[in-house]
N, C-alpha and C positions, 0 to 999 in steps of 0.2 A: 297857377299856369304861368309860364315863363317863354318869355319873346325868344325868336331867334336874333344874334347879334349879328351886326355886315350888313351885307345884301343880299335878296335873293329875286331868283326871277321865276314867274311860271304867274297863268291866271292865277284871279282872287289875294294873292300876295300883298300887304300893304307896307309902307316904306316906315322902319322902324326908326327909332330915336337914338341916335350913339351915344355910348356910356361913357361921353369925354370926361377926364379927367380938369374940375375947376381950377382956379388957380387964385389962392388967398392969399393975407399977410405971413402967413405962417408955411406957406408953402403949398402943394397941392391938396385940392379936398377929396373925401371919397367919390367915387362917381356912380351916381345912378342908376337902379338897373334899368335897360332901354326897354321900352312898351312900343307898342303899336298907336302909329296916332289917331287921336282920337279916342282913345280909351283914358280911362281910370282905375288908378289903383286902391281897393280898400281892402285896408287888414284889418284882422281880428287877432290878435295874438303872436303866434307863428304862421298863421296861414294869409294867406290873400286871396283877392279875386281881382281878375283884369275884368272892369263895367266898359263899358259902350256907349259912351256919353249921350251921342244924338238917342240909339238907342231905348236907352231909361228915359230920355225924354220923351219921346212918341210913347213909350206904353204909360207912361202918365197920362197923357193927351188922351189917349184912346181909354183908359180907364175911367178918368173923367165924360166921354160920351158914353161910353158904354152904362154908366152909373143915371147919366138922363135919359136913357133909353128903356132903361131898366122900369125908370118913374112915369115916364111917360105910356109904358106900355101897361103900368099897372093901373093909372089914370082914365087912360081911353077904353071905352068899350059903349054897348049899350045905354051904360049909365057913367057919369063924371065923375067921379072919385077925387076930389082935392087932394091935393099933394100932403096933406098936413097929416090926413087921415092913412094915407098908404105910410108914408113914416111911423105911423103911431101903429100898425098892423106888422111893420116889418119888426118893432121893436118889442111887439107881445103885448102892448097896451090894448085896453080897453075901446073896441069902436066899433063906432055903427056899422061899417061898411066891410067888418070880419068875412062877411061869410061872400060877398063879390070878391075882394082883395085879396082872401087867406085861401075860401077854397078854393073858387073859381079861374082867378085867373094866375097868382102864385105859382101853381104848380106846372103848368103850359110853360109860365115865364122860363122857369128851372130846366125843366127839360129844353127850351131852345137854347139858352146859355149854354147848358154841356154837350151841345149837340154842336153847334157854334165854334166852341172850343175845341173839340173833337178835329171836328173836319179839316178845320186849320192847324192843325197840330200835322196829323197824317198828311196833306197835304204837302205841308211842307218837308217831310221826311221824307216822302216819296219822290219829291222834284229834289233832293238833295242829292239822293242815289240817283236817278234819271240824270240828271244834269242838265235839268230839261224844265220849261219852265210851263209847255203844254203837258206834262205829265201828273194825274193828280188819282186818285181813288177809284172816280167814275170814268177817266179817261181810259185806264189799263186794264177795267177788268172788276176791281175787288167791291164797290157798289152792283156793277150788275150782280156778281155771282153772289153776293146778298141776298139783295133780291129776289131770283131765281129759288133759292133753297128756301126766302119766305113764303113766296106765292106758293112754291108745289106745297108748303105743311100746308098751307091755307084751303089748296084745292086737297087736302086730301083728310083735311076737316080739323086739323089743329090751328083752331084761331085764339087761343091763349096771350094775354100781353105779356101775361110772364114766361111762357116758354119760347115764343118767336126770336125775342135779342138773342137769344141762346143758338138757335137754328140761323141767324145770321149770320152769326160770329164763325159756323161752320162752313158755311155758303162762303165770306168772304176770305178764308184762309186757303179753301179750296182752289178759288179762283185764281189765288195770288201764288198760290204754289205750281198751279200747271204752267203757268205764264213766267214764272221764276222758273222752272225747266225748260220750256219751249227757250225762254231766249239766252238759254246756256250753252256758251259753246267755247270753252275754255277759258270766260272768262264773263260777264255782265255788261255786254255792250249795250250803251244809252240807247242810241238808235234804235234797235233791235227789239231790246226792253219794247219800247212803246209803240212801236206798230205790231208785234205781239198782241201786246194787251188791248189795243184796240180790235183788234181779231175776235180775241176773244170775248169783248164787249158786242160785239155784233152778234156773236154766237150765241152768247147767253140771254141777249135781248130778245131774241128771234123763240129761245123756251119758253121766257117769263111769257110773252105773249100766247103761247102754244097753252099753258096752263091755264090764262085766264079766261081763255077760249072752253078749255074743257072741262072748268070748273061750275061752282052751281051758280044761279044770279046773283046772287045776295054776296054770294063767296067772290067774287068775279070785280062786283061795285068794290067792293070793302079795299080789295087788291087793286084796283084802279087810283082809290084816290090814296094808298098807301105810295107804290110807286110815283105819284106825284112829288112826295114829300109833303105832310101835313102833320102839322104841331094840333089840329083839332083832337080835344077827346085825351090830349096826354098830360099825362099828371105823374106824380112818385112812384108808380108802380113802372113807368117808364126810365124814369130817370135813377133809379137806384141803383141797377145794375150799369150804368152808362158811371155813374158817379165811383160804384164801387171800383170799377175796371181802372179808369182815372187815378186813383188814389192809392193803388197799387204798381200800378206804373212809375210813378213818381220818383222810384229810384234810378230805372230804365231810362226815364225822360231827363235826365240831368246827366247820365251818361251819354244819352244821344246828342244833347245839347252840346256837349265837348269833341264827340269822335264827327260830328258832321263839319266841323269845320276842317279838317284833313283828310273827311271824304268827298270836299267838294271841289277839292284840288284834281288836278289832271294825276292819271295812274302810278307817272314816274316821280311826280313830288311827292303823292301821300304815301308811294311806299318809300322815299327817300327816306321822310319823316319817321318810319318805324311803324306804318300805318299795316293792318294786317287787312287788305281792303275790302276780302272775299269775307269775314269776320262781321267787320263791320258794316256793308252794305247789307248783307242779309237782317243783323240784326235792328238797321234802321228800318228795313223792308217789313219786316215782322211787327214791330212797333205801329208803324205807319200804318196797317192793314189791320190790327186787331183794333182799333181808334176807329177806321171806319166804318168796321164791321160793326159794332158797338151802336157805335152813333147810325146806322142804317137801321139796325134791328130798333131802332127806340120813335125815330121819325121817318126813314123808310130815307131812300136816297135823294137829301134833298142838294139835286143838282149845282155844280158848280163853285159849292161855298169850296169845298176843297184846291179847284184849283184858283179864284180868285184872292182870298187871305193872305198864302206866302206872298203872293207876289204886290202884293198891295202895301204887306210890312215892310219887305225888302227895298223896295223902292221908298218908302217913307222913312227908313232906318239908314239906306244907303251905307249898310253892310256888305260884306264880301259873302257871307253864309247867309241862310234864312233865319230870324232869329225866331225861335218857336214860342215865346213870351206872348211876344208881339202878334205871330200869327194867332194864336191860341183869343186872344183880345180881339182880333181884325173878324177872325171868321164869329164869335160870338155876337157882336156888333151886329154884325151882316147878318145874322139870322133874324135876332128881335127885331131890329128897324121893317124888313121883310115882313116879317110877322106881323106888326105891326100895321102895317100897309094894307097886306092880305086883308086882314080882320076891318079895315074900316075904308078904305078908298070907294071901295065898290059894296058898302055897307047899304041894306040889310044880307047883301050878297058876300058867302065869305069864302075866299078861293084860297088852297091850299100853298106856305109858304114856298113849294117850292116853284112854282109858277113865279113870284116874283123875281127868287134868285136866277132860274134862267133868263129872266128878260133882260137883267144885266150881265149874264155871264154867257150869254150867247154873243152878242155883238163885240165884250171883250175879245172871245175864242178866237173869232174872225178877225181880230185887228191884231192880235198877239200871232197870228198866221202867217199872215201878211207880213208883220214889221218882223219876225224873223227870219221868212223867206229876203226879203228885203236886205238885211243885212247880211246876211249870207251872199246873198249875189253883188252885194258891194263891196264886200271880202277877199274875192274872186277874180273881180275886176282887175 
């Protein structure tokens, strides 16, 4: 990837390094190619990559908590698990405490991590295209319409762990495709985008509820504390297909990682840049919604991770893009520590993660409101 040389002006733009020409014993030296500041360059061969110095630093930081989070959640429960022993578990060795550590809580762990990762991945690809930092999965639509197409299999008697993620992943494309036409109108305006999709979230909420009404008892609780968001009860029959999905993306996800940085430019820089915008916003929208459709069908919509992660990287990385690494790390964080929470504050009482994550992503919502009404009206002034 290669800088622009000069100057240029437009949001998110950062101020580049010129390729002055040294000046030695011998006369002039070659000069440099010019990067973006702050960044690093490392090659491998012919090729290079431009790193993000602060960047790689936070998702170090954040990998390191996320790695005690990890130990700690496999630690805590019912019974103490020393830490010597969950090492000794993760590494295939011999130990007492296999069948707490390997079966029981293991697989819950895994399924939060990729669900974690998930939300913050899409999150961030969706606030990318939006431009918008209120705009996230559950905000526009594609959690509700999840949702909605899990509960109706549910109420109409498909309670399968392995066929639901499947019936999400249709629920959430759905969603995201009526709302990707409703706010079409020659062109993908952010605005528009998201009060849409909030529309449409009000619409779809108002089903889910109609379903779980007319569903049987039993079918109705199960739907209840799915919609909360709850890691209770999931293990690898959950997380496979979440993992599979993941891992196939990964081409997709390294493309997205490149084209969102000229899609988060305003319309007339990124088509300056040769940006094809209609192209590429679709195709981060598409990415973005299949991640949370995914992650919905596996722990059900658990509130919020999606839109607090980007922006919690973003701000810790004090990049011009969301960088998806980072988010992908932030939102996984956020779920176990949550999880975490859930399963012992109010222990022998165990309340579903997503309950946590709203308690902190509600009063974010309301501040994140606020401070950009705020700033807008300061703008104006």
């Amino acid at each position: 990837m290669t800088g622009l040389r000069g100057t240029s002006s437009g949001p998110g733009t950062e101020p580049l390094r010129e390729a002055a020409p040294a000046l030695g014993a011998d006369g002039p030296r070659p000069a440099r190619s010019a990067r973006p500041d702050g960044y690093a360059v490392l090659r491998a061969g012919r090729g290079s990559l431009l790193l993000h110095r602060r960047a790689a630093l936070v998702a170090a930081v954040l990998a390191v908590l996320l790695s005690a989070a990890v130990v700690a959640s496999l630690c805590v429960g019912e019974s103490f698990v020393p830490p010597s022993e969950v090492v000794n578990v993760l590494l295939g060795r011999p130990s007492p405490d296999e069948l707490v550590v390997g079966t029981l809580r293991l697989p819950r762990l895994v399924t939060g991590l990729l669900v974690g990762a998930a939300f913050g991945v899409s999150g961030a690809l969706v606030q990318t295209v939006a431009r918008n930092p209120l705009a996230s999965p559950d905000v526009i639509g594609v959690t509700h319409g999840a949702g909605a197409a899990t509960v109706a299999a549910m109420t109409f008697g498909v309670t399968s762990y392995a066929v639901l993620p499947y019936v999400s992943v249709v629920g959430g494309l759905a969603a995201a495709l009526l709302v990707y036409v409703l706010a079409w109108r020659g062109g993908l305006h952010a605005s528009r985008f998201v009060l849409i999709g909030i529309g449409i979230s009000v619409a779809l909420g108002s089903l889910t509820r109609l379903f779980v009404t007319k569903g049987d008892y039993l079918v109705a609780q199960q739907a209840k504390v799915w919609l909360t968001g709850s890691l209770n009860g999931r293990g690898y029959d959950q997380a496979a297909p979440l993992a599979t999905v993941l891992v196939l993306l990964v081409p997709f996800l390294l493309w997205a990682a490149r084209a969102q940085r000229t899609a988060a430019f305003d319309d007339d820089t990124a088509t300056a840049l040769g940006t094809r915008l209609g192209r590429t916003r679709l195709g981060l929208t598409a990415l973005g919604v299949v991640l949370a459709s995914v992650a919905t069908g596996a722990a059900g919509p658990v509130d919020f991770v999606a839109l607090l992660a980007p922006q919690i990287a973003r701000r810790l990385t004090r990049t011009t893009h969301i960088p998806l690494v980072c988010s992908a790390l932030t939102g996984a964080l956020i779920v176990v520590v949550a999880d975490l929470s859930a399963r012992r504050l109010l222990s022998p009482l165990e309340l579903p993660v997503g309950v946590f994550t709203a308690l902190v992503g509600a009063p974010y919502l309301m501040w994140l409101i606020v401070s950009t009404r705020s700033s807008r009206s300061g703008g104006t002034a």
